[in-house]
N, C-alpha and C positions, 0 to 999 in steps of 0.2 A: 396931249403928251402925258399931263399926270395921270390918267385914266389908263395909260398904256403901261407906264411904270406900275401901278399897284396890281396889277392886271400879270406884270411880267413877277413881280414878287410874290406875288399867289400860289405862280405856277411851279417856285422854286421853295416852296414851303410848305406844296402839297403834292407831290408829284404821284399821279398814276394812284388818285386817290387815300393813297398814304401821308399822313403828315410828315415832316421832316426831321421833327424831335424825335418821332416814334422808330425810324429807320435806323438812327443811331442810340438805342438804345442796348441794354449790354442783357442778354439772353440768358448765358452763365455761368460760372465764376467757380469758386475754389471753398471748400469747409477743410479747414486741417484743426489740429489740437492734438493732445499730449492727456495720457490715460495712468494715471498715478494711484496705488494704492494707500491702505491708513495710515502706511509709514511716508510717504510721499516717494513711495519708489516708484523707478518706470514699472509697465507692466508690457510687456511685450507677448504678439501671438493674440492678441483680442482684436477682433473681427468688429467694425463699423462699417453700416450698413447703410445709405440714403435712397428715399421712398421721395419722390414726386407728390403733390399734393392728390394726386389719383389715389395714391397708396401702392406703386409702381415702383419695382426696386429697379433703381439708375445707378446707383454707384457702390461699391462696396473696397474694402482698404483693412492691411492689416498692421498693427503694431508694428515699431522696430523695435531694438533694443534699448533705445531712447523713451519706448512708452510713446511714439509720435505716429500719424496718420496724417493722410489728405485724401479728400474725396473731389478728384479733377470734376470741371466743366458739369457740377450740379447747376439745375437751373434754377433762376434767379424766382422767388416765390417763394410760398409754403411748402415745405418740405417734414418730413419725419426724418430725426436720426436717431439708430438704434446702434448699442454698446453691445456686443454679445461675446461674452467671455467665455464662450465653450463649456468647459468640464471643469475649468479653473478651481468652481466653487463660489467665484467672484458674483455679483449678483450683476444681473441684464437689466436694460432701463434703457427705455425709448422716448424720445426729446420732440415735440413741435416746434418748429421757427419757421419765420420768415429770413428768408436767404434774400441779402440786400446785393445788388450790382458789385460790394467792394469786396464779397465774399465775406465769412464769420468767422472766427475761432471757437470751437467748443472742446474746452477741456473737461476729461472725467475725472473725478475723486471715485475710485470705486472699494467696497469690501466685500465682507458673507452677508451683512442683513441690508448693506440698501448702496444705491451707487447713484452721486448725485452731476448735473451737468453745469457749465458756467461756460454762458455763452456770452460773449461781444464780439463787435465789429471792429476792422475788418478781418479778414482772410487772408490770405496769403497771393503775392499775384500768381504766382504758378509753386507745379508741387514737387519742383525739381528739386531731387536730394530724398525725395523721402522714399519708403519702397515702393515700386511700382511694378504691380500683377499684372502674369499674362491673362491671356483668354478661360476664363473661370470654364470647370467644366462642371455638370449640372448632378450632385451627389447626393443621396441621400441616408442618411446615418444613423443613431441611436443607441439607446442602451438597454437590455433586458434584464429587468432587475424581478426577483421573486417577492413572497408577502409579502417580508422581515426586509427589504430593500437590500439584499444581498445579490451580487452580480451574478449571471446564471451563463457559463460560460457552453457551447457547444449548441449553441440554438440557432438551426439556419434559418435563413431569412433567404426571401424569395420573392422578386419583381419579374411581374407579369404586364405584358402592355393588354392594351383594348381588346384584342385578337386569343389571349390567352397567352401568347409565345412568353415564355421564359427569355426575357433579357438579363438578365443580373441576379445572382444568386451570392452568399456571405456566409458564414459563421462566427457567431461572437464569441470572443476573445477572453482571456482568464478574468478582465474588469468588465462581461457582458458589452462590451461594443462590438459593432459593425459598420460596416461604410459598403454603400451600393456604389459604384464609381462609375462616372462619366455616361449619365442618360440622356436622351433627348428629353425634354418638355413633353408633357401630354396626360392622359390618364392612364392611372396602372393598380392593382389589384396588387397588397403585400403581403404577402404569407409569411407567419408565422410560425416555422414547423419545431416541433421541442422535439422529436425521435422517440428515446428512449427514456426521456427525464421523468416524464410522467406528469409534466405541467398539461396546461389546456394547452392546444394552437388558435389559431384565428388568422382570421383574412377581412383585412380593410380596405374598401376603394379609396384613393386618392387623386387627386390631380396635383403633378410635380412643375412646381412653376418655374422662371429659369432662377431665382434665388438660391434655390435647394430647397431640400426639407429636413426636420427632423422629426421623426418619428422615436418617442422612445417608446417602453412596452414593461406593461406589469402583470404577470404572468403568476399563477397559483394552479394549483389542482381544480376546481372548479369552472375557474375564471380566467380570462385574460384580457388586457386592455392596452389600447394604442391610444398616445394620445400626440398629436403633430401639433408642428409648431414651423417658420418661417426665423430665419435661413436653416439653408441646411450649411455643412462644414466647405468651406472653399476648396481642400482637396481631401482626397482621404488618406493621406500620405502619413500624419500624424496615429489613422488609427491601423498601420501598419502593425502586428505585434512583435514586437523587439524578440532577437532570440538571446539564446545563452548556453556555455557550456556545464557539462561534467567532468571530471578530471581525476585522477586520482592513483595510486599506487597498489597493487597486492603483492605480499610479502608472507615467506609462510611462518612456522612458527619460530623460526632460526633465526626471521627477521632479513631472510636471503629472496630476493625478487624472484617472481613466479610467471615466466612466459608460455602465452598461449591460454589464457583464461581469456574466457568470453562473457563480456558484460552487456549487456540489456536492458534497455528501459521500454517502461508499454508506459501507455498515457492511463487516464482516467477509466480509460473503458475497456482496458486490458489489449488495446490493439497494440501492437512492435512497431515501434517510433524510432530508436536508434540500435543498434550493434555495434561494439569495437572490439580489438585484441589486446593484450595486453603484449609489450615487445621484451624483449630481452635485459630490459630494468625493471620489468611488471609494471608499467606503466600503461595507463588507456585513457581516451578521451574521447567523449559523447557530444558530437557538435550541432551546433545549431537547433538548441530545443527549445521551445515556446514555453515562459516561464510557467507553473501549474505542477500539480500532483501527478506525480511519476512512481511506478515500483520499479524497480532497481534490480534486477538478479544478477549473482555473481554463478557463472555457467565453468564448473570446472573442468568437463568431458573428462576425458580417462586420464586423468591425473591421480585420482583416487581423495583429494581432497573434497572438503564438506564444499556443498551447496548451499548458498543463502538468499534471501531475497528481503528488501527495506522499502517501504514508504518511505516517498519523501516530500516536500514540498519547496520544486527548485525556483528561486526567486531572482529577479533582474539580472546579479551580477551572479549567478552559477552557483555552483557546490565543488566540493572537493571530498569526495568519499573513498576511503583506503580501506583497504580491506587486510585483515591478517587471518590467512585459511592455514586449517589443518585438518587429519582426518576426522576427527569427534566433530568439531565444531568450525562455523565461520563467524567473521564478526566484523562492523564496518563502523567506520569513525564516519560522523559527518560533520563539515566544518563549511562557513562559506567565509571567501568567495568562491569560485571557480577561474578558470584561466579565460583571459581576454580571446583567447583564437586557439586550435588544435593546432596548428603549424607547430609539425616535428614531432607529431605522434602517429605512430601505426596505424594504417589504414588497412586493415586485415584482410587476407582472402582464404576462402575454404578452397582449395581445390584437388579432386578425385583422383586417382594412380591414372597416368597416362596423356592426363589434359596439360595444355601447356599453361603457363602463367599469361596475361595480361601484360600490354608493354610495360616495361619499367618497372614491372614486380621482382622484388627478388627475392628466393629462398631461403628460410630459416629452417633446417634440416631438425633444430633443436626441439624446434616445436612439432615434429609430426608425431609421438608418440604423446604427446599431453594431450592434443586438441582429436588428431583423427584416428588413432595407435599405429601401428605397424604397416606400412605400406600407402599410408598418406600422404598427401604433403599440403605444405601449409605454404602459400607465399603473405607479401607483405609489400607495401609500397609508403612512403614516408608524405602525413598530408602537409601539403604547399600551404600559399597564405592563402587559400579556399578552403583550407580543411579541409575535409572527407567527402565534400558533397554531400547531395540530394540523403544519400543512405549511413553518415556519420561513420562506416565504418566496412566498406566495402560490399562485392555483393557474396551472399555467401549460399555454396552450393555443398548442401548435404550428404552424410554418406562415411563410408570408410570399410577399409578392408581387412 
């Protein structure tokens, strides 16, 4: 009988080969903590990242506004955790620990020259309350900076898979960023192409792992250079580039508004980016422009008034440039900000003797000698809270009779 009992406890303290301690053991568990800068403020928007002791990225979490993170269901072991503050400025700094059954805490102190971690146990039992990310999609990003590390804005970039095919193509943005968006995993060739700048190009093979990548690039006349790195950005939604308007009044020299003047902005490289009209307060406005160096023409047509045109450099929150024309001379104030939205400025149209308007357009008769002379006409439709669209300023069809 006793032979039977120890025989029958054996079999319930090892079952199917496994020991029984080992079947309930906890797999794995929760890392949260709270990301504070020198002043001990939160830092919200920084990215932690947790690697497996392979060096396997398993979990990744992004700041709230609190400065707080959790990284669910890492598993229990050694693990790498990595701080990664983006563009911040902040410095990056990746942590070794062992991940215990009750979960950890690691809080960061982070600043510009160094960003340190303070870890103890336990963890959190779950990460309920804190943000929790959809399905990451696999990005990759960077920044093309020239010798002098000044940003180098109009450099497209170019993801190639194995095969050659173009999947993903970019151009960096007035602070040299890009973002490739939403790749599968795998090997891919990135082009570097600078166009017209007169930098080097280059092309690097990589393999995109499903963390992301980033890839930044320093680019000169001679030379250029890629130099990657793990993660890439969680989405590319940040390096979206923000637009902004122009706005502004012409008034001639009487100080009396001036309808039917056409104003224009080309970007950097002299291409036509926006058009608008001016309405019957001389009033226009230039919607949805990517902040960057713009010239500016103030376009009288047969008004008989001066032609002008200004460099400018339109910045975040827009400009406001007025112009006072008269025959000799034009001349333009410029002042920032800009207006938050074109809603309720002229969205202009050129249109030929004969053609009808556009629904919703209506006729400004006042304007067809300024803009087309005698025998034109001009319509006009007032922009909603979309502004003007795709074209800032209607579409405009040349000519006059």
């Amino acid at each position: 009988m006793k032979s039977m009992l120890v025989s029958l406890l054996g079999a319930l303290l090892f079952v199917g080969g496994t020991p029984f301690n080992a079947m309930s053991q906890q797999t794995s568990t929760n890392v949260a903590g709270t990301v504070l800068d020198q002043n001990k403020n939160p830092v919200s928007g920084v990215e932690i990242v947790g690697r497996d002791s392979a060096g396997k990225f398993f979990r990744q979490a992004i700041t709230d506004e609190r400065g707080r993170y959790c990284l669910a269901n890492m598993p229990v072991g050694q693990c790498t955790i990595t701080e990664n503050p983006g563009k911040t400025g902040l410095k990056t700094e990746t942590v070794k620990t062992n991940v215990r059954e009750g979960g950890q805490t690691i809080d960061w102190s982070v600043s510009a020259p160094r960003a340190t971690a303070s870890i103890v146990d336990p963890g959190p039992p779950a990460c309920t309350g804190f943000i929790c990310l959809g399905a990451r999609t696999i990005n990759i990003a960077g920044t093309v900076l020239d010798q002098n590390k000044k940003p180098v804005p109009g450099i497209e970039m170019v993801a190639r898979d194995s095969a050659g095919k173009v999947v993903r193509r970019g151009i960096t943005d007035t602070r040299g960023r890009y973002c490739l968006a939403e790749m599968p995993v795998g090997q891919y060739s990135l082009v570097q192409n600078p166009g017209k700048t007169g930098f080097k190009g280059e092309t690097v093979l990589t393999h995109l792992p499903e963390e992301g990548l980033t890839v930044d690039w320093g680019v000169s006349v001679p030379s250029s250079v890629a130099v990657a790195s793990t993660p890439g950005p969680y989405s590319c939604k940040p390096f979206l580039a923000p637009t902004t308007n122009i706005a502004g009044v012409v008034v001639d020299q009487d100080k009396k508004p001036v309808a039917g003047i056409e104003i224009v902005a080309r970007d950097s490289a002299g291409k036509l980016f926006r058009h608008a009209i001016t309405d019957e307060n001389g009033r226009y406005c230039l919607g949805e422009l990517v902040p960057g160096q713009y010239s500016i023409t103030e376009n009288p047509g047969k008004t008989g008034f001066k032609g002008e045109t200004v460099t400018t450099n339109v910045r975040d929150l827009g400009q406001t440039i007025d112009w006072s024309v008269s025959v000799p001379s034009a001349i333009a104030s410029i002042a920032d900000p800009g207006p938050s939205a074109c809603t309720g400025y002229l969205c202009g149209w050129f249109l030929l003797p004969g053609l009808a308007p556009p629904p919703g357009v209506a006729f400004h008769p006042a304007f067809i000698p300024a803009v087309l002379g005698v025998g034109g006409a001009l319509g006009g439709t007032i922009c909603g809270a979309q502004g003007c669209g795709g074209g800032g300023g209607g579409a405009l069809v040349t000519g006059s009779q």
